[in-house]
C-alpha positions in Angstrom: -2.0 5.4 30.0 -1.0 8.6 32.6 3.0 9.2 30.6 4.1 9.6 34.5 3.3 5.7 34.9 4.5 5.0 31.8 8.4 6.3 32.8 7.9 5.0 36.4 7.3 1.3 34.7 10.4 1.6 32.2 12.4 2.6 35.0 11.7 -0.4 37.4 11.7 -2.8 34.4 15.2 -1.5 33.7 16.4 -0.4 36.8 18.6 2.3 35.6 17.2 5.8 34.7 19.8 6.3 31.5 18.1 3.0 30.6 14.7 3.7 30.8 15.2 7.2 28.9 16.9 5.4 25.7 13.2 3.2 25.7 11.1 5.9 26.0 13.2 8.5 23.2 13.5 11.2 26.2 16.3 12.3 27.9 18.1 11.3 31.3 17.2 14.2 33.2 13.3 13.8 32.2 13.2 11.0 33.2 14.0 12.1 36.9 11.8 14.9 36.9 8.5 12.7 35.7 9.9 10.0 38.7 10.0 12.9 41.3 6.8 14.7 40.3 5.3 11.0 40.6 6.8 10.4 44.0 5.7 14.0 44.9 2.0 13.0 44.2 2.3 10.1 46.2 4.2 11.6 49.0 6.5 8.7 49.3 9.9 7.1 47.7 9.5 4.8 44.8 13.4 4.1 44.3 16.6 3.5 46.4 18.7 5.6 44.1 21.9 5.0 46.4 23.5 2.8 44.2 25.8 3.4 41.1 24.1 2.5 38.3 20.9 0.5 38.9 18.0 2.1 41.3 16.5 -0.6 43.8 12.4 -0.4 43.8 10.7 0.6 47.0 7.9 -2.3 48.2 5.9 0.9 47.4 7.1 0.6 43.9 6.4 -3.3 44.1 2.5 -2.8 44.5 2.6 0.3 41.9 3.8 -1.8 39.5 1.8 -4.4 39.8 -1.0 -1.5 39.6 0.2 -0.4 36.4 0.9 -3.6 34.9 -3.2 -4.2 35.4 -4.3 -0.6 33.9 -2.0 -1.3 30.7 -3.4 -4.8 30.2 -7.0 -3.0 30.6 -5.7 -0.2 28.8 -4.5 -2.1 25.7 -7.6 -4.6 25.3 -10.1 -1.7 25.0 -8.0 0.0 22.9 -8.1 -3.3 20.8 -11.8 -3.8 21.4 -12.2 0.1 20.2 -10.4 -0.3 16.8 -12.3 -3.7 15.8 -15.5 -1.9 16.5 -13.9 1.1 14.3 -12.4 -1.5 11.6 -15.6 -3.6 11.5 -17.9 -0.2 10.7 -15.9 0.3 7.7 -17.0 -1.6 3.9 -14.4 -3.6 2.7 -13.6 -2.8 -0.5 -11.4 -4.8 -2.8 -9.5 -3.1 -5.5 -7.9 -4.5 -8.7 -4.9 -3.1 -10.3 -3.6 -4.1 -13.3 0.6 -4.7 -13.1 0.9 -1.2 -14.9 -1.4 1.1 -13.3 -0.6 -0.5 -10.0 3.0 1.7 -10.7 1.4 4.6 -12.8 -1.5 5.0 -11.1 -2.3 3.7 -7.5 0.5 5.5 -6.0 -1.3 8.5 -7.5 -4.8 8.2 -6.0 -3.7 5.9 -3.0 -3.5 9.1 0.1 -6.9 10.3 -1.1 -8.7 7.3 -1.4 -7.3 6.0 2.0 -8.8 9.7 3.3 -12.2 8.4 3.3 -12.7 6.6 6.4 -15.8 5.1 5.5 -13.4 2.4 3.5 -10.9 -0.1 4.6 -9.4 -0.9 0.9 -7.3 -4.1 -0.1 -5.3 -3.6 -3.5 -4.9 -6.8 -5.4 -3.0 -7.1 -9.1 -3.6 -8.9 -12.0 -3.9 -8.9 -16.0 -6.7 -7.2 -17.4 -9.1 -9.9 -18.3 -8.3 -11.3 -14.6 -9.4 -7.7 -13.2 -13.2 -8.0 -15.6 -14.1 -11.3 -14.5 -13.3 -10.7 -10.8 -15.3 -7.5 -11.1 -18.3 -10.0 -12.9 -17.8 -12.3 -10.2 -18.5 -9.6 -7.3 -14.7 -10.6 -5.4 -13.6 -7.1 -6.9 -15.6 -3.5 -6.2 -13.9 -2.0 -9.2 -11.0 -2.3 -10.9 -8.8 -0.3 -13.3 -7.9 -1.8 -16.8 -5.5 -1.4 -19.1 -7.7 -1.6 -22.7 -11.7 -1.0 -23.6 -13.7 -3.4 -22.8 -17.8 -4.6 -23.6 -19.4 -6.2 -21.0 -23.2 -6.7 -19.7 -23.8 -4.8 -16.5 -20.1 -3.6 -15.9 -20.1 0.5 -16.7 -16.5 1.8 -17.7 -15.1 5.1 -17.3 -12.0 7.0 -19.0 -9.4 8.0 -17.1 -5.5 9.3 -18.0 -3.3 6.9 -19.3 0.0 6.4 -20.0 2.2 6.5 -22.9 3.7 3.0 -24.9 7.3 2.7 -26.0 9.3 0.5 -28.2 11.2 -1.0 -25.0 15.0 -2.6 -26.0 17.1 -2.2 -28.9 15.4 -2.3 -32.4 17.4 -4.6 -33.4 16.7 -7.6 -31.0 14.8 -10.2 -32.5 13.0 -12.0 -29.6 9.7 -10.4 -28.9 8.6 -10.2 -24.7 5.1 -10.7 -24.6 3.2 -10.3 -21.7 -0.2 -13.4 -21.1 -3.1 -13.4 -22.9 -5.6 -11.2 -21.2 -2.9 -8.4 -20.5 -3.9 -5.1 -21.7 -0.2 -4.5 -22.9 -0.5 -7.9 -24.6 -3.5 -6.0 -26.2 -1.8 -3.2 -27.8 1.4 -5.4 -29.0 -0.5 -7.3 -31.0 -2.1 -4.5 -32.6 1.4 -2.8 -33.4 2.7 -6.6 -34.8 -0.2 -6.4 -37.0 -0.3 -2.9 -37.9 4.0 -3.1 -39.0 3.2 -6.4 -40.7 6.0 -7.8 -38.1 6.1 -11.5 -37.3 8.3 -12.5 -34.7 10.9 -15.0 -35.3 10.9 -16.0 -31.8 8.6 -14.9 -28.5 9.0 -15.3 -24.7 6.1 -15.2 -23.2 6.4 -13.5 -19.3 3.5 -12.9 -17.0 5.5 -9.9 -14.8 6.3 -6.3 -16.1 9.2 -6.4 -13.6 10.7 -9.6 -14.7 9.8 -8.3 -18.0 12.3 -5.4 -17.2 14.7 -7.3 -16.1 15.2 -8.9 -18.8 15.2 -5.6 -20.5 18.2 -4.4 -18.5 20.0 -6.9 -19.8 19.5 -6.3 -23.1 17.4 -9.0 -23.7 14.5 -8.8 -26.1 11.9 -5.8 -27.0 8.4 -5.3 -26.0 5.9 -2.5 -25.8 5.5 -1.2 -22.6 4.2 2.2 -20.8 7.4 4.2 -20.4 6.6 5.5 -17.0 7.4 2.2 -15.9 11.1 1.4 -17.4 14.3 2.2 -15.8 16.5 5.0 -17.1 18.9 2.4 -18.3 16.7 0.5 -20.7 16.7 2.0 -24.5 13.2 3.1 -26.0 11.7 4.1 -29.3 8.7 6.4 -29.4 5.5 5.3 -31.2 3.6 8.6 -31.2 0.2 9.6 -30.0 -1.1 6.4 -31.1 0.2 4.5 -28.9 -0.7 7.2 -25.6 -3.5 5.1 -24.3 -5.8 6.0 -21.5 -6.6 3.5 -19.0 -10.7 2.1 -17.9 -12.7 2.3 -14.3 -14.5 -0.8 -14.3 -17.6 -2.1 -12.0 -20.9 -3.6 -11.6 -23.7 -0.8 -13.0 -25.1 -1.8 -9.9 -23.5 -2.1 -6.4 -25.0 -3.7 -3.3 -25.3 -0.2 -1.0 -25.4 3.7 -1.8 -22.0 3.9 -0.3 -20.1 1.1 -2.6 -22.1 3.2 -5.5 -20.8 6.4 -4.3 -17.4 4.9 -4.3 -17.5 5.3 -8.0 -17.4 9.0 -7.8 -14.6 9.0 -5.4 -12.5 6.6 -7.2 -13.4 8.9 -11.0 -12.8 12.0 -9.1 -9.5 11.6 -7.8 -8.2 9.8 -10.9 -9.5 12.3 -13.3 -7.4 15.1 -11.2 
Protein backbone atom coordinates (compact mmCIF):
# COMPACT_ATOMS: atom_id res chain seq x y z
CA UNK A 1 0.00 0.00 0.00
CA UNK A 2 0.88 3.94 -1.07
CA UNK A 3 3.28 4.54 2.70
CA UNK A 4 1.18 8.06 2.60
CA UNK A 5 -2.04 5.99 3.41
CA UNK A 6 -0.37 3.86 5.46
CA UNK A 7 0.64 6.97 8.15
CA UNK A 8 -2.80 8.66 7.45
CA UNK A 9 -4.53 5.22 8.72
CA UNK A 10 -2.18 4.89 11.99
CA UNK A 11 -2.88 8.32 12.64
CA UNK A 12 -6.80 8.14 12.76
CA UNK A 13 -6.65 4.77 14.36
CA UNK A 14 -4.64 6.43 17.15
CA UNK A 15 -5.62 9.82 16.96
CA UNK A 16 -2.50 11.29 18.11
CA UNK A 17 0.48 11.94 15.70
CA UNK A 18 3.33 10.96 18.55
CA UNK A 19 1.17 7.84 18.53
CA UNK A 20 1.05 6.86 15.20
CA UNK A 21 4.92 7.63 14.73
CA UNK A 22 5.91 5.06 17.66
CA UNK A 23 3.68 2.30 15.29
CA UNK A 24 5.20 2.99 12.27
CA UNK A 25 9.25 3.31 13.76
CA UNK A 26 9.34 6.98 12.21
CA UNK A 27 9.52 10.11 13.85
CA UNK A 28 6.88 12.81 15.05
CA UNK A 29 7.70 15.34 12.61
CA UNK A 30 7.33 12.70 9.55
CA UNK A 31 4.62 11.91 10.36
CA UNK A 32 3.19 15.49 9.79
CA UNK A 33 4.89 16.04 6.73
CA UNK A 34 3.45 12.55 4.95
CA UNK A 35 -0.21 13.85 6.62
CA UNK A 36 0.25 17.32 4.87
CA UNK A 37 1.68 16.22 1.51
CA UNK A 38 -1.47 13.77 1.67
CA UNK A 39 -3.95 16.59 2.44
CA UNK A 40 -1.99 18.67 -0.24
CA UNK A 41 -2.93 15.96 -2.91
CA UNK A 42 -6.31 16.03 -1.91
CA UNK A 43 -6.66 19.70 -1.48
CA UNK A 44 -8.66 19.37 1.65
CA UNK A 45 -8.18 18.82 5.63
CA UNK A 46 -8.15 15.33 6.94
CA UNK A 47 -7.71 16.31 10.78
CA UNK A 48 -8.95 18.85 13.34
CA UNK A 49 -5.56 19.32 14.91
CA UNK A 50 -6.95 22.05 17.41
CA UNK A 51 -6.82 19.93 20.21
CA UNK A 52 -4.02 18.98 22.76
CA UNK A 53 -3.16 15.83 22.27
CA UNK A 54 -5.60 13.79 20.07
CA UNK A 55 -6.40 15.07 16.31
CA UNK A 56 -10.35 14.80 15.53
CA UNK A 57 -10.90 13.12 11.88
CA UNK A 58 -12.44 15.20 9.22
CA UNK A 59 -15.84 13.33 7.56
CA UNK A 60 -13.33 13.58 4.72
CA UNK A 61 -11.12 11.41 6.70
CA UNK A 62 -14.24 9.15 7.62
CA UNK A 63 -14.70 8.04 3.91
CA UNK A 64 -10.76 7.76 3.33
CA UNK A 65 -10.49 5.50 5.80
CA UNK A 66 -12.97 3.43 5.01
CA UNK A 67 -11.20 3.63 1.43
CA UNK A 68 -8.10 2.40 2.77
CA UNK A 69 -9.38 -0.07 5.05
CA UNK A 70 -10.84 -1.85 1.59
CA UNK A 71 -7.42 -1.45 -0.54
CA UNK A 72 -5.46 -3.17 2.49
CA UNK A 73 -7.92 -5.99 2.78
CA UNK A 74 -7.49 -6.35 -1.21
CA UNK A 75 -3.99 -5.54 -0.78
CA UNK A 76 -3.21 -8.26 1.75
CA UNK A 77 -5.37 -11.28 0.15
CA UNK A 78 -3.40 -10.98 -3.14
CA UNK A 79 -0.41 -10.66 -1.48
CA UNK A 80 -1.52 -14.11 0.25
CA UNK A 81 -2.93 -15.52 -2.94
CA UNK A 82 0.70 -14.42 -4.56
CA UNK A 83 2.95 -16.35 -2.01
CA UNK A 84 0.70 -19.66 -2.10
CA UNK A 85 1.11 -19.60 -5.83
CA UNK A 86 4.99 -18.93 -5.14
CA UNK A 87 5.11 -21.64 -2.13
CA UNK A 88 3.05 -24.20 -4.02
CA UNK A 89 5.68 -24.02 -7.30
CA UNK A 90 8.38 -24.99 -4.98
CA UNK A 91 9.22 -29.23 -4.38
CA UNK A 92 8.92 -30.05 -0.93
CA UNK A 93 11.71 -31.59 0.23
CA UNK A 94 12.09 -33.37 3.49
CA UNK A 95 15.46 -33.61 5.17
CA UNK A 96 16.72 -35.97 7.88
CA UNK A 97 19.36 -35.02 10.29
CA UNK A 98 20.75 -37.22 12.61
CA UNK A 99 20.83 -35.52 16.48
CA UNK A 100 24.67 -34.85 15.76
CA UNK A 101 25.02 -33.47 12.46
CA UNK A 102 21.81 -31.62 12.99
CA UNK A 103 24.43 -29.34 15.43
CA UNK A 104 27.74 -30.04 13.34
CA UNK A 105 26.46 -29.83 10.25
CA UNK A 106 22.96 -28.25 9.21
CA UNK A 107 23.85 -24.95 10.55
CA UNK A 108 26.75 -25.20 8.14
CA UNK A 109 24.92 -25.84 4.77
CA UNK A 110 21.49 -24.44 6.05
CA UNK A 111 21.84 -20.43 4.16
CA UNK A 112 23.04 -22.12 0.93
CA UNK A 113 20.67 -24.71 0.66
CA UNK A 114 17.73 -22.38 1.62
CA UNK A 115 19.37 -20.10 -1.53
CA UNK A 116 17.85 -22.26 -3.96
CA UNK A 117 14.39 -21.15 -4.41
CA UNK A 118 13.36 -24.03 -6.38
CA UNK A 119 12.99 -25.82 -2.68
CA UNK A 120 10.93 -25.26 0.28
CA UNK A 121 12.96 -27.77 2.88
CA UNK A 122 11.56 -29.31 6.18
CA UNK A 123 14.51 -30.53 8.57
CA UNK A 124 13.43 -33.53 10.67
CA UNK A 125 15.88 -35.50 13.32
CA UNK A 126 16.42 -38.80 14.22
CA UNK A 127 18.93 -41.82 14.83
CA UNK A 128 20.61 -43.14 12.03
CA UNK A 129 18.76 -46.36 11.23
CA UNK A 130 15.43 -44.07 11.60
CA UNK A 131 17.05 -41.64 8.87
CA UNK A 132 17.77 -45.10 6.17
CA UNK A 133 14.39 -46.48 6.51
CA UNK A 134 12.62 -43.13 6.08
CA UNK A 135 14.84 -42.53 3.10
CA UNK A 136 13.63 -46.51 1.84
CA UNK A 137 10.28 -45.56 2.63
CA UNK A 138 10.31 -42.27 0.23
CA UNK A 139 8.94 -39.83 3.55
CA UNK A 140 12.68 -38.51 3.46
CA UNK A 141 14.55 -36.97 0.07
CA UNK A 142 17.97 -37.62 1.60
CA UNK A 143 19.27 -37.72 4.75
CA UNK A 144 22.68 -37.43 6.45
CA UNK A 145 23.97 -40.37 8.68
CA UNK A 146 26.24 -40.82 11.11
CA UNK A 147 27.99 -44.48 10.11
CA UNK A 148 28.43 -46.54 6.60
CA UNK A 149 25.74 -48.15 5.55
CA UNK A 150 24.69 -51.16 2.63
CA UNK A 151 21.48 -50.80 1.22
CA UNK A 152 19.69 -51.74 -2.20
CA UNK A 153 18.92 -48.73 -4.30
CA UNK A 154 20.03 -46.03 -1.57
CA UNK A 155 23.56 -44.37 -3.05
CA UNK A 156 25.82 -42.84 -0.25
CA UNK A 157 28.25 -40.15 -0.37
CA UNK A 158 31.29 -39.07 1.97
CA UNK A 159 31.20 -35.98 3.47
CA UNK A 160 33.45 -34.26 6.52
CA UNK A 161 32.90 -35.53 9.76
CA UNK A 162 33.51 -34.88 13.12
CA UNK A 163 35.80 -35.93 15.67
CA UNK A 164 34.79 -38.55 18.87
CA UNK A 165 35.89 -38.00 22.41
CA UNK A 166 35.99 -39.87 25.55
CA UNK A 167 33.18 -37.56 27.13
CA UNK A 168 33.24 -37.47 31.33
CA UNK A 169 35.75 -38.46 33.76
CA UNK A 170 37.67 -41.72 33.13
CA UNK A 171 36.95 -42.81 35.97
CA UNK A 172 33.10 -43.02 36.06
CA UNK A 173 31.73 -46.32 35.75
CA UNK A 174 28.28 -45.95 34.26
CA UNK A 175 28.41 -46.00 30.54
CA UNK A 176 25.72 -43.39 28.48
CA UNK A 177 24.68 -45.13 25.58
CA UNK A 178 22.73 -43.60 23.07
CA UNK A 179 19.47 -46.37 21.17
CA UNK A 180 20.16 -48.85 19.04
CA UNK A 181 20.33 -47.60 15.48
CA UNK A 182 22.36 -44.35 16.63
CA UNK A 183 25.36 -43.95 14.64
CA UNK A 184 27.28 -42.83 18.01
CA UNK A 185 25.83 -46.02 19.48
CA UNK A 186 27.69 -47.53 16.43
CA UNK A 187 31.17 -46.43 17.21
CA UNK A 188 30.85 -47.07 21.20
CA UNK A 189 30.39 -50.34 20.77
CA UNK A 190 33.22 -50.73 18.54
CA UNK A 191 35.59 -48.82 21.16
CA UNK A 192 33.95 -51.35 24.18
CA UNK A 193 34.97 -54.08 22.00
CA UNK A 194 38.22 -52.94 20.75
CA UNK A 195 39.44 -51.94 24.88
CA UNK A 196 37.96 -55.26 25.96
CA UNK A 197 35.70 -52.92 28.34
CA UNK A 198 32.51 -54.28 29.78
CA UNK A 199 30.40 -51.93 31.53
CA UNK A 200 29.38 -52.58 34.93
CA UNK A 201 26.37 -50.63 34.57
CA UNK A 202 24.69 -48.64 31.25
CA UNK A 203 21.94 -45.89 30.91
CA UNK A 204 20.58 -46.10 27.93
CA UNK A 205 19.39 -42.19 26.66
CA UNK A 206 17.84 -41.44 23.28
CA UNK A 207 18.95 -37.40 23.34
CA UNK A 208 22.56 -36.06 22.88
CA UNK A 209 21.38 -33.07 24.84
CA UNK A 210 19.97 -34.92 27.74
CA UNK A 211 22.95 -37.01 27.24
CA UNK A 212 24.98 -33.73 28.01
CA UNK A 213 23.27 -32.90 30.64
CA UNK A 214 23.94 -35.52 32.36
CA UNK A 215 27.46 -34.95 31.47
CA UNK A 216 27.52 -31.59 33.21
CA UNK A 217 26.85 -33.08 36.10
CA UNK A 218 29.38 -35.39 36.22
CA UNK A 219 27.43 -38.17 35.58
CA UNK A 220 28.58 -41.05 33.43
CA UNK A 221 30.97 -41.28 30.19
CA UNK A 222 30.16 -41.81 26.59
CA UNK A 223 31.63 -41.24 23.21
CA UNK A 224 30.48 -38.39 21.65
CA UNK A 225 31.63 -35.82 18.65
CA UNK A 226 33.35 -33.04 20.63
CA UNK A 227 32.00 -30.30 18.55
CA UNK A 228 29.03 -30.89 20.35
CA UNK A 229 29.92 -30.79 24.29
CA UNK A 230 30.05 -27.78 26.40
CA UNK A 231 33.32 -26.32 27.54
CA UNK A 232 32.64 -27.49 30.98
CA UNK A 233 32.39 -31.18 30.35
CA UNK A 234 36.01 -33.17 30.65
CA UNK A 235 37.14 -35.21 27.45
CA UNK A 236 39.78 -37.71 26.47
CA UNK A 237 41.01 -37.86 22.98
CA UNK A 238 40.89 -41.10 21.01
CA UNK A 239 43.02 -40.21 18.01
CA UNK A 240 42.39 -40.27 14.32
CA UNK A 241 40.52 -43.41 14.70
CA UNK A 242 37.92 -42.25 16.13
CA UNK A 243 37.63 -38.84 13.41
CA UNK A 244 34.78 -40.20 11.49
CA UNK A 245 33.18 -38.73 8.45
CA UNK A 246 29.56 -38.57 8.15
CA UNK A 247 27.16 -40.32 4.88
CA UNK A 248 24.70 -38.48 2.16
CA UNK A 249 22.03 -40.95 1.84
CA UNK A 250 19.11 -41.32 -0.96
CA UNK A 251 17.14 -43.24 -3.31
CA UNK A 252 19.61 -44.00 -6.62
CA UNK A 253 16.65 -42.93 -8.18
CA UNK A 254 14.44 -39.78 -7.47
CA UNK A 255 10.97 -39.05 -8.90
CA UNK A 256 12.05 -35.72 -11.06
CA UNK A 257 15.41 -34.28 -12.57
CA UNK A 258 15.16 -31.53 -9.93
CA UNK A 259 14.92 -33.85 -6.66
CA UNK A 260 18.05 -35.75 -8.59
CA UNK A 261 19.83 -32.55 -8.98
CA UNK A 262 19.26 -31.93 -5.42
CA UNK A 263 22.01 -34.43 -4.79
CA UNK A 264 24.59 -32.23 -6.28
CA UNK A 265 23.52 -29.26 -4.37
CA UNK A 266 23.21 -30.94 -1.05
CA UNK A 267 27.31 -32.88 -1.87
CA UNK A 268 28.43 -29.58 -3.10
CA UNK A 269 27.87 -27.43 -0.24
CA UNK A 270 28.73 -30.05 2.33
CA UNK A 271 31.91 -31.03 0.74
CA UNK A 272 32.99 -27.08 0.98
Amino acid sequence: MDKLLITFMAVYETRNFSLAAKQLFISQPSVSVQINQLEKQLGLSLFDRSGHRQVQPTPAAVKLYATAEQLQRTWKQGYEQLKQTAEQSKIKVVLGFSQTTSVELMPRVIESLLADSRFQFEIQTMNSESILKAVVDRKVAYGIIEKPIVADYVQQTEVPGDQLVLAGHPDEKLWLLREPGSGVRHYTEAYLHEQGIVPQQTLVVDSNQSIIGLLTQGIGKTLMSEGVLPPEVVRQSLGQQYHRHFYLIGLDRQPNVQLADLRNVLSRVMLH
